[in-house]
C-alpha positions in Angstrom: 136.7 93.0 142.6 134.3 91.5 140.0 136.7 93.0 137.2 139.5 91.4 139.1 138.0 87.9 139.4 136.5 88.0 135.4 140.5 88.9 134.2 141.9 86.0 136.8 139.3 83.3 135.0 140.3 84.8 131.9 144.0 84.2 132.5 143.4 80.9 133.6 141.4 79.6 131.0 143.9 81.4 128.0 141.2 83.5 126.2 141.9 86.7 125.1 139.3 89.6 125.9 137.1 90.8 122.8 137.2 94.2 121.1 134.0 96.0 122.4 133.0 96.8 118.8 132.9 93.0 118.2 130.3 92.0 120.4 128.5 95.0 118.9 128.5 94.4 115.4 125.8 91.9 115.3 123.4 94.4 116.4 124.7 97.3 114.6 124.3 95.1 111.2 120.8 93.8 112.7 120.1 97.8 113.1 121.0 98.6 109.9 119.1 96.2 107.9 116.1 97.4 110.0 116.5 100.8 108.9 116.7 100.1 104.7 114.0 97.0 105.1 111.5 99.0 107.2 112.6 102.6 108.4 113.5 103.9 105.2 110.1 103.3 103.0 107.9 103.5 106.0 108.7 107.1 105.3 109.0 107.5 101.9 105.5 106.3 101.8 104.4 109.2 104.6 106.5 112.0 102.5 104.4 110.5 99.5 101.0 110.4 101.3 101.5 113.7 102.7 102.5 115.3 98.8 98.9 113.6 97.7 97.0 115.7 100.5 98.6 118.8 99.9 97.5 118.4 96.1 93.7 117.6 96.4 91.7 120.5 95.2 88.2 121.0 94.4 86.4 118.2 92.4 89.0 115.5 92.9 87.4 112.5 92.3 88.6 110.0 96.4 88.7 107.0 97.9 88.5 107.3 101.7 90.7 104.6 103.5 86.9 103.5 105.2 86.3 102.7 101.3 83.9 105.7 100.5 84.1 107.0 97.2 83.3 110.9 96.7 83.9 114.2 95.1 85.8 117.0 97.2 83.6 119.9 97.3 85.8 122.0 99.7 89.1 121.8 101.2 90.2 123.3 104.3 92.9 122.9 106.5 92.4 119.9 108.0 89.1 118.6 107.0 87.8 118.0 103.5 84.1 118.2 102.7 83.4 115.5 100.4 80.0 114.8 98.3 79.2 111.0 97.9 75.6 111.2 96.6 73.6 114.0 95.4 73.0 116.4 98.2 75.0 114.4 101.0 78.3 116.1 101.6 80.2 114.4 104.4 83.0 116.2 106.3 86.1 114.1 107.1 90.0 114.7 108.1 92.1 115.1 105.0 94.7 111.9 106.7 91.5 109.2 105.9 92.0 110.0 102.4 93.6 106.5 100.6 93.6 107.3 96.8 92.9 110.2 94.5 91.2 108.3 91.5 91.2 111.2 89.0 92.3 114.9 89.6 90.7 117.5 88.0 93.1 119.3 85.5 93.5 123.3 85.7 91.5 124.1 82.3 88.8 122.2 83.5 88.4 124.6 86.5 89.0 127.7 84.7 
């Protein structure tokens, strides 16, 4: 009945009924421009945070995101144990880590 009485008002006032896709392009630009403005490097920045943890070894020189500045002294899965003065090792989660400042090279460790 509601259909019935919308095409009736339409009839009598002479407009013509808009394509669907119409009405929806506004938000489907709006969606769009989201994506590439705020989407799209959110996770680039993850994929290149993520690559950094997965690279810290022994004796990399970090920068905690709490601003702490240490020496890795051991990795493990999810934790690294970092030294920040002499004898005070501090164990935190390896996602607090900001920067790496300097890595150590391989002949260096060898």
């Amino acid at each position: 009945m509601i259909h019935f009485l919308f095409q009736q008002s339409c009839e009598t006032t002479g407009q013509q009924q808009q394509n669907p896709l119409v009405s929806l392009l506004p938000l489907i630009l709006i969606f769009v421009v989201f994506y590439f403005l705020l989407i799209l490097p959110q996770q680039r920045k993850q994929r290149q945070h993520r690559k950094l943890l997965e690279a810290l070894k022994k004796d990399d020189r970090i920068i905690t995101s709490a601003g702490i500045h240490g020496t890795v002294a051991n990795v493990k899965d999810r934790t690294l144990m970092i030294v920040i003065a002499d004898g005070v090792k501090v164990e935190i989660e390896k996602s607090h880590i900001a920067h790496v400042v300097s890595r150590t090279s391989d002949t260096e460790t060898k």
